[in-house]
Residue frames as qw, qx, qy, qz and C-alpha x, y, z in Angstrom:
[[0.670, -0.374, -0.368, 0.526, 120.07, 142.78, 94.15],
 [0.068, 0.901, 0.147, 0.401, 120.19, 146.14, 95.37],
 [0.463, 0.350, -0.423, 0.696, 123.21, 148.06, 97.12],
 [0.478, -0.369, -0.583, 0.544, 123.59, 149.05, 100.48],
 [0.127, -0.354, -0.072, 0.924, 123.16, 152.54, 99.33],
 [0.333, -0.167, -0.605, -0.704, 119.81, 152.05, 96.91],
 [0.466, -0.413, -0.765, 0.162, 118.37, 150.32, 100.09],
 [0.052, -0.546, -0.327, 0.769, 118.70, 153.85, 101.95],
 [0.105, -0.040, -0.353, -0.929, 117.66, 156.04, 99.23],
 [0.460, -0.321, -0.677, -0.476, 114.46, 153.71, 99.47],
 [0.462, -0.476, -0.704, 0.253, 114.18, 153.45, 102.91],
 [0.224, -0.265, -0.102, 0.932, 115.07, 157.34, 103.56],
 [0.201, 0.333, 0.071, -0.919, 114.06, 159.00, 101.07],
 [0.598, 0.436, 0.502, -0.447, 111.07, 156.95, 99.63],
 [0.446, 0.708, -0.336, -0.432, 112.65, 156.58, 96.05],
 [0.539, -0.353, 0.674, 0.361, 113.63, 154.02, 94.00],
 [0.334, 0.599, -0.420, -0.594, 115.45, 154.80, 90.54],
 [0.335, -0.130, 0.893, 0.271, 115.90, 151.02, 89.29],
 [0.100, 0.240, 0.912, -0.316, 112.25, 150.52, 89.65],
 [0.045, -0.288, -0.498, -0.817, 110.55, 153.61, 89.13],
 [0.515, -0.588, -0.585, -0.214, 108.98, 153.81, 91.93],
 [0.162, -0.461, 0.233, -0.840, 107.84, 156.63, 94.67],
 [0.388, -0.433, -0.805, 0.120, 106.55, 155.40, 97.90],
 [0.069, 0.506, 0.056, 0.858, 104.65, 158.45, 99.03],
 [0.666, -0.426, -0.589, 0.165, 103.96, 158.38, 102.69],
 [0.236, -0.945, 0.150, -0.168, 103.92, 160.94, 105.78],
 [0.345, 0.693, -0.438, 0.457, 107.39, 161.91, 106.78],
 [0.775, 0.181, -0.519, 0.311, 108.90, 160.58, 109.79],
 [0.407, 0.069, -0.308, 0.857, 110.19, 163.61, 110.79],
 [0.247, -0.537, -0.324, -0.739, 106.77, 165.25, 110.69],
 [0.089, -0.016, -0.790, 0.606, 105.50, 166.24, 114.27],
 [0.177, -0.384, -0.903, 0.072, 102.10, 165.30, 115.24],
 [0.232, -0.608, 0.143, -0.745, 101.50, 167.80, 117.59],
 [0.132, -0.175, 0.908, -0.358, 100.84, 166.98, 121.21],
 [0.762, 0.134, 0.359, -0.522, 96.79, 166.51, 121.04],
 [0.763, 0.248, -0.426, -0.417, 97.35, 164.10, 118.48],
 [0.776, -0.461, 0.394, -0.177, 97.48, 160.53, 119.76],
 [0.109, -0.747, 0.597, 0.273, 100.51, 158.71, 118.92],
 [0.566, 0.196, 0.791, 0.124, 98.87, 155.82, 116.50],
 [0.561, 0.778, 0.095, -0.266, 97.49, 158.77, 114.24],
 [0.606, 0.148, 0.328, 0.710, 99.67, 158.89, 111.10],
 [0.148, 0.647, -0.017, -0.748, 99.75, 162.80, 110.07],
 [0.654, 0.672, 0.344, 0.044, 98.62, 163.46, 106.37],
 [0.492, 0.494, 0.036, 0.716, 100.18, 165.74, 103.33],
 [0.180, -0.944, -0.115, 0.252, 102.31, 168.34, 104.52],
 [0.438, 0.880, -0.164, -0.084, 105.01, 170.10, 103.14],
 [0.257, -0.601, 0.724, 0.219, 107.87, 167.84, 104.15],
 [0.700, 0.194, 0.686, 0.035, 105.98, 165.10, 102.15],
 [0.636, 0.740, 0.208, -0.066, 105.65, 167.19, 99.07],
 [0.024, -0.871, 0.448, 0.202, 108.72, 168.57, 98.99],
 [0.403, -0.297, 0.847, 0.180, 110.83, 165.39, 99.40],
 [0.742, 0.350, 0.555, 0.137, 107.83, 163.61, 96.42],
 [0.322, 0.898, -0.103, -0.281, 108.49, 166.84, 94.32],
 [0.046, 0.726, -0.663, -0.174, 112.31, 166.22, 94.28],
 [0.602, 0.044, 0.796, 0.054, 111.39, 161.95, 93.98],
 [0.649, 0.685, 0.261, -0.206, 109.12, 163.09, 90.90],
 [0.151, 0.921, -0.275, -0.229, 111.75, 165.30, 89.22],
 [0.372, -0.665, 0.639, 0.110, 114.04, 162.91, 89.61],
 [0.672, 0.312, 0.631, -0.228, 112.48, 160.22, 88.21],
 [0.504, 0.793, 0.247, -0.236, 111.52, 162.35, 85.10],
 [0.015, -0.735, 0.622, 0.268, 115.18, 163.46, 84.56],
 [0.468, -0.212, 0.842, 0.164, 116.07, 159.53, 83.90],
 [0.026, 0.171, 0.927, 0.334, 113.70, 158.54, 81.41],
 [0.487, -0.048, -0.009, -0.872, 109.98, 158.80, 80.47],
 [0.403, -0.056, -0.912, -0.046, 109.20, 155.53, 81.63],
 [0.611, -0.597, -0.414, -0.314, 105.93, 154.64, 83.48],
 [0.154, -0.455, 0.501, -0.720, 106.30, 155.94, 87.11],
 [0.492, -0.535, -0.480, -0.492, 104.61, 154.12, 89.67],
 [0.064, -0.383, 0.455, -0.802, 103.78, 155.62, 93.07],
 [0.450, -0.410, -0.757, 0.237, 102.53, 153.79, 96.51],
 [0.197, -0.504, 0.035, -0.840, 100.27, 156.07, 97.95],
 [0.592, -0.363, -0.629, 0.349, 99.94, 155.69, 101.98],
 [0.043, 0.037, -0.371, 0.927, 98.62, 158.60, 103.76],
 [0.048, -0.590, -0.789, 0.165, 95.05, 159.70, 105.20],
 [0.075, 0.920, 0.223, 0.313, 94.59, 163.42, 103.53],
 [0.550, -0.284, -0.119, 0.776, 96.12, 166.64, 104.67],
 [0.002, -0.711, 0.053, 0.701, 96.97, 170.18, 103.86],
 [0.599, 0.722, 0.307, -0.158, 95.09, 171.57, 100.64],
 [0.389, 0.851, -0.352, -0.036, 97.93, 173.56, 98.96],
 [0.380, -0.461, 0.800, 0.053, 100.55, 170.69, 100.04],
 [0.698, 0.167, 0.694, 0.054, 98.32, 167.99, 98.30],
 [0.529, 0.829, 0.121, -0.139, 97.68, 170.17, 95.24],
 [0.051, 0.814, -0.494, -0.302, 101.01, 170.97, 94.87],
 [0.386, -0.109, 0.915, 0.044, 101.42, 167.20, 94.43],
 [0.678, 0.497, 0.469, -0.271, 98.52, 166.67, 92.42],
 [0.410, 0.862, -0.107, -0.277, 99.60, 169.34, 89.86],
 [0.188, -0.372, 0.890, 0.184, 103.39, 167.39, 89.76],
 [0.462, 0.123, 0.877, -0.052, 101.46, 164.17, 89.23],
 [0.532, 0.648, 0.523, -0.156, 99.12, 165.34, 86.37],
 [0.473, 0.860, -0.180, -0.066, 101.62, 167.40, 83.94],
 [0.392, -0.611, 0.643, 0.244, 104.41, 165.09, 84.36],
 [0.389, 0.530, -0.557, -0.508, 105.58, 163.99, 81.07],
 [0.020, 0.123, -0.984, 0.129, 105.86, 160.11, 82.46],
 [0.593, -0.055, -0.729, -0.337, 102.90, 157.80, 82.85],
 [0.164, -0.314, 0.646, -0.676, 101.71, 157.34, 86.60],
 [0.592, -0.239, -0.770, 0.010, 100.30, 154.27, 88.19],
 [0.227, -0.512, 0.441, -0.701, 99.00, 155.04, 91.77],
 [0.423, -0.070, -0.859, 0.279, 98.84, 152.14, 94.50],
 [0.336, -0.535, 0.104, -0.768, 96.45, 152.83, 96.95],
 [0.523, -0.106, -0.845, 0.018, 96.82, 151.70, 100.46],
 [0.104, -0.462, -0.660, 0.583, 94.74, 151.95, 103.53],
 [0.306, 0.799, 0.465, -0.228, 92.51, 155.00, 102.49],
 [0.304, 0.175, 0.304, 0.886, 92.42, 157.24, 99.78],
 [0.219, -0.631, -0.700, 0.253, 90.57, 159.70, 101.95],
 [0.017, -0.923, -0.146, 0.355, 90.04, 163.73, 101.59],
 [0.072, 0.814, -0.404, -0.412, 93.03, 165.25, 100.27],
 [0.333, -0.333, 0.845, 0.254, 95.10, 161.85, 99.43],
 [0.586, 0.514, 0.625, -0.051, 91.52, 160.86, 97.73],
 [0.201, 0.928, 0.003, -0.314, 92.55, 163.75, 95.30],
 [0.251, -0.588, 0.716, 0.280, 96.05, 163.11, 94.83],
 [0.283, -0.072, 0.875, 0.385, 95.15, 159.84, 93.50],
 [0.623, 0.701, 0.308, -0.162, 92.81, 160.93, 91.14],
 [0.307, 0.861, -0.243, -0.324, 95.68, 162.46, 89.49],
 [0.496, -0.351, 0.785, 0.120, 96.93, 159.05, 88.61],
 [0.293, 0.286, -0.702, -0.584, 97.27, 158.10, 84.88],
 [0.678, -0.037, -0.723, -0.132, 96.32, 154.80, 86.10],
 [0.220, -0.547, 0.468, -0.659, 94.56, 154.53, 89.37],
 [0.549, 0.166, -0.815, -0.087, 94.41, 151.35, 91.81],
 [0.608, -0.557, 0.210, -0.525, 92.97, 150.55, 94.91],
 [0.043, 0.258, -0.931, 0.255, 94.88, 147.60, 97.04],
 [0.471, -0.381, -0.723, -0.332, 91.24, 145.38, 97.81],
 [0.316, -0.690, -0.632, 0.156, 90.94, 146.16, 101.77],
 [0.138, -0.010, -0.133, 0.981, 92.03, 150.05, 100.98],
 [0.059, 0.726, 0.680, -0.088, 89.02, 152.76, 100.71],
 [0.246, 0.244, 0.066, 0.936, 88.49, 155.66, 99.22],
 [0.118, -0.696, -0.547, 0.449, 86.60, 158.59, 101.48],
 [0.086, 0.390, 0.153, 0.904, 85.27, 162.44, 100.21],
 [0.284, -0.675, -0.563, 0.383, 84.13, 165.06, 102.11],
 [0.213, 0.935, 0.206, 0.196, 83.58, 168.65, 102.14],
 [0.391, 0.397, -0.352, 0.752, 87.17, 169.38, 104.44],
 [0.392, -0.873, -0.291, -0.006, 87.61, 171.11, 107.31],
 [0.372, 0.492, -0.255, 0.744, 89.70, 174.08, 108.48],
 [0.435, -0.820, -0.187, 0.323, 89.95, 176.01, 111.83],
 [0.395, 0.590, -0.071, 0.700, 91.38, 179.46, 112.42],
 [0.274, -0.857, -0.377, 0.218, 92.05, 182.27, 114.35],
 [0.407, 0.201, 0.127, 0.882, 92.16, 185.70, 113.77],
 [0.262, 0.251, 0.108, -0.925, 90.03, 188.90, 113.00],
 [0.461, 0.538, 0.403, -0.579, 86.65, 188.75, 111.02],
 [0.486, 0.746, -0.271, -0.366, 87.66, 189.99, 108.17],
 [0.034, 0.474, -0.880, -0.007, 90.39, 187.04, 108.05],
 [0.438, 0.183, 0.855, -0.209, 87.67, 184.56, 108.91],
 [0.637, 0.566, 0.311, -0.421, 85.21, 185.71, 106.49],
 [0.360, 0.707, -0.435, -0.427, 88.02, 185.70, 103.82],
 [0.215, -0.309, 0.926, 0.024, 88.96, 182.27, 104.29],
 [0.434, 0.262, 0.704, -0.497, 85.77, 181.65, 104.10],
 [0.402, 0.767, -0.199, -0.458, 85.68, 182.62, 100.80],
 [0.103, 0.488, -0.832, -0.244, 89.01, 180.82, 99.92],
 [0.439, -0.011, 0.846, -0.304, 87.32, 177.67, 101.18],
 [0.584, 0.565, 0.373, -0.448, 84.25, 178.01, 98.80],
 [0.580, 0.716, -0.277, -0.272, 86.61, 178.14, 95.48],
 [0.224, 0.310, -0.924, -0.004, 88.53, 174.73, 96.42],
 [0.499, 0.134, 0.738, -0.434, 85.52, 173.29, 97.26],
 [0.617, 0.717, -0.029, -0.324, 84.29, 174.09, 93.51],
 [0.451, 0.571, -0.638, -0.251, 87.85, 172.60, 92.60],
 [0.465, -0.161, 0.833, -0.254, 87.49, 169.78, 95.03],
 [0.604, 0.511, 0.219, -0.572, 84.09, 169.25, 92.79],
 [0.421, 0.796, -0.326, -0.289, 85.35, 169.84, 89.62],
 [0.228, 0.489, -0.842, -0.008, 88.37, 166.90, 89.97],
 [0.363, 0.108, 0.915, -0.137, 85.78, 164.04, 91.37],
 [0.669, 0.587, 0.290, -0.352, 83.46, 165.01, 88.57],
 [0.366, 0.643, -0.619, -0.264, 86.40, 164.90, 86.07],
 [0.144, 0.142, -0.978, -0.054, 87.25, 161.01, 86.85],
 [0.547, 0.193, 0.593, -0.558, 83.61, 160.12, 87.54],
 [0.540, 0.542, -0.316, -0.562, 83.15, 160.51, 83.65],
 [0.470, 0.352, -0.714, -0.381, 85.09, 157.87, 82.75],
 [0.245, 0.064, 0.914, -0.317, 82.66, 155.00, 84.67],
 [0.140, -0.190, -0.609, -0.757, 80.47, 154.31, 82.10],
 [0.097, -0.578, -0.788, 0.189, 77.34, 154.55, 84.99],
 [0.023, 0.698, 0.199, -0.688, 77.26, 158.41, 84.52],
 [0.007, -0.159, -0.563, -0.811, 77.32, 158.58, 80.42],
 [0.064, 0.591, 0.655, 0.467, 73.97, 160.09, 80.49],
 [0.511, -0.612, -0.524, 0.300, 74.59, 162.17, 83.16],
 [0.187, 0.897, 0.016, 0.400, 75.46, 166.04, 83.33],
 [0.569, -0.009, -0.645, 0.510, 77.74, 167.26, 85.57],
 [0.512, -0.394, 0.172, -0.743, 75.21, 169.00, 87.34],
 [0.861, -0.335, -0.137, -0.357, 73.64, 165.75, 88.35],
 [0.774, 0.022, -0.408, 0.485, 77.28, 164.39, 89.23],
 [0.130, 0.360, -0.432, 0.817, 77.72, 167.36, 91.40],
 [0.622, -0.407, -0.015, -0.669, 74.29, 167.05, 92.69],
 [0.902, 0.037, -0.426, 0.061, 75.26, 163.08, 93.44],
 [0.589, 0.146, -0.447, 0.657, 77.93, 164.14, 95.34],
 [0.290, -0.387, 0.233, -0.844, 76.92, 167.21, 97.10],
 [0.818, -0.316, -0.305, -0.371, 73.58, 164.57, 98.45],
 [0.887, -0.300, -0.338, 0.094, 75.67, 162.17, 99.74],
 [0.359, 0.308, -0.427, 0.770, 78.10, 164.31, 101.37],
 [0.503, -0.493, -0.115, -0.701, 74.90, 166.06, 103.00],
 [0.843, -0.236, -0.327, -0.355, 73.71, 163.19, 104.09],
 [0.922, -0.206, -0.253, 0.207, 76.80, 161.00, 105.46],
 [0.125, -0.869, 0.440, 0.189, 79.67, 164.64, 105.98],
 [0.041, 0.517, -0.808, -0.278, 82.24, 161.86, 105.11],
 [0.917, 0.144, 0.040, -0.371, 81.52, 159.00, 102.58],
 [0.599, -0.369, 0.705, 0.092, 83.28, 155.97, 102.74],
 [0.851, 0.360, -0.218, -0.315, 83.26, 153.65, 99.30],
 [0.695, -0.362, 0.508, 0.358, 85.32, 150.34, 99.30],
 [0.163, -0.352, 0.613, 0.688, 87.84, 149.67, 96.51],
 [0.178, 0.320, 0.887, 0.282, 85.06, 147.85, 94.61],
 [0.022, 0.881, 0.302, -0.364, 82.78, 151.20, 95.16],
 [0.017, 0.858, 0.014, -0.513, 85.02, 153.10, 94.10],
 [0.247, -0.053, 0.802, 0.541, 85.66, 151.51, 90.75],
 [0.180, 0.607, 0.760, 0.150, 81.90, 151.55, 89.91],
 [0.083, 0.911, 0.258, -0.311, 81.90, 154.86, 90.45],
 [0.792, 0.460, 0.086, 0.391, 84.65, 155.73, 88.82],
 [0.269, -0.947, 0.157, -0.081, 86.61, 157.07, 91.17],
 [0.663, -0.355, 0.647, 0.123, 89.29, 154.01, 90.86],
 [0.601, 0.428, -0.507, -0.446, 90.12, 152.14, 87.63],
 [0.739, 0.053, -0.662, -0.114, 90.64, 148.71, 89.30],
 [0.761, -0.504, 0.238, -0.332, 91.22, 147.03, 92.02],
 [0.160, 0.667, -0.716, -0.132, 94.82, 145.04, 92.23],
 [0.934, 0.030, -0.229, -0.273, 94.60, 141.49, 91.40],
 [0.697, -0.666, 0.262, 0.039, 97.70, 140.79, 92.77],
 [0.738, 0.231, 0.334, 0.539, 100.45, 140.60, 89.84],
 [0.315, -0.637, 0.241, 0.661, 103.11, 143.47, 89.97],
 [0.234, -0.083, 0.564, 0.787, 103.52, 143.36, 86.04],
 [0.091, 0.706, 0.614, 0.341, 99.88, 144.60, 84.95],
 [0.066, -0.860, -0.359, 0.356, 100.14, 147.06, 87.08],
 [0.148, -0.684, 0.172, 0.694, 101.85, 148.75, 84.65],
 [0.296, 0.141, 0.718, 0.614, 101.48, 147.44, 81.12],
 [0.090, 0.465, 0.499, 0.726, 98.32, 149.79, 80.22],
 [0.001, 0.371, 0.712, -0.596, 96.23, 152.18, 80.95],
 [0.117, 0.647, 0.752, 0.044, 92.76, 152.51, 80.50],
 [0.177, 0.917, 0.311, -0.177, 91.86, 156.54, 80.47],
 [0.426, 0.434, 0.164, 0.777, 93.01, 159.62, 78.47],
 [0.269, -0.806, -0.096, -0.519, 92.64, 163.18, 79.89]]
């Protein structure tokens, strides 16, 4: 039974301590903008990280018990998600990630950085090269342009790290996993995989069977 005041904490501020659990989801308060249309959900942005930063922390302070976090968002801002990633991958705890509805550009990141990563059965998980818009001078465009090119190489780098551990790529370099990727990005700009995809590839470690207590008793990779 939970208090009248553990019920907000969860419903506010996306936390609950009993449990151990982060529900990690676009803010509320976040504004759209106007061109967006008012069914989009926004993605990561810095009121989401902030508020998971200070859920994480918190968390961590209590105990070093398994964490696990409901992820619910459709990508976002690069240095917002990262900042999240990096939380999520040197935290001393154990991390389950829930994926629902998509794990899709940025958010597809994020939950790589899950000890233990899950896919809900009608979620999906989506990569792509990104996109950005600007405006400025030249020189400001051409630098970005730049920036762009060395988080694309980490973009890379962190779906070839969990690809590894799907035993369909042991013979595989990660040249040919980058090449694998790079193709089908070519080919389709954004790739879709369902949850069952994106287990085989190893972009997922399961698919939830529907029984709250596994989802924490083990987990399957190291690194």
């Amino acid at each position: 039974m939970y208090s009248d005041d553990e019920i907000y904490t969860i419903q506010e501020f996306g936390l609950d301590i009993h449990a151990r659990e982060i529900w990690l989801t676009p803010s509320d308060h976040y504004s759209l903008g106007v061109e967006e249309p008012l069914y989009s959900a926004p993605g990561v942005e810095y009121t989401m990280a902030s508020q998971f930063l200070k859920n994480l922390k918190t968390l961590e302070k209590c105990g070093d018990e398994p964490i696990l976090i409901h992820l619910k968002t459709n990508g976002g801002e690069w240095h917002e998600g990262m900042a999240i990633y990096d939380a999520i991958k040197f935290s001393p705890c154990l991390i389950t990630i829930l994926n629902y509805t998509e794990a899709r550009s940025m958010s597809s990141l994020i939950f790589s950085a899950g000890d233990k990563r899950v896919m809900m059965p009608h979620s999906s998980f989506m990569f792509h090269d990104g996109t950005m818009g600007m405006e400025g001078t030249v020189k400001q465009f051409l630098n970005e342009a730049n920036q762009l090119k060395k988080t694309g190489q980490q973009m890379m780098d962190i779906y070839t790290g969990v690809m590894r551990f799907s035993s369909m790529w042991a013979d595989k370099s990660e040249k040919d996993l980058e090449e694998w990727l790079r193709g089908h990005m070519d080919k389709k700009e954004e790739v879709y995989l369902s949850a069952k995809e994106a287990v085989k590839y190893g972009f997922a470690d399961e698919v939830f069977s529907g029984c709250w207590d596994d989802l924490l008793d083990h987990y399957p990779r190291e690194g």
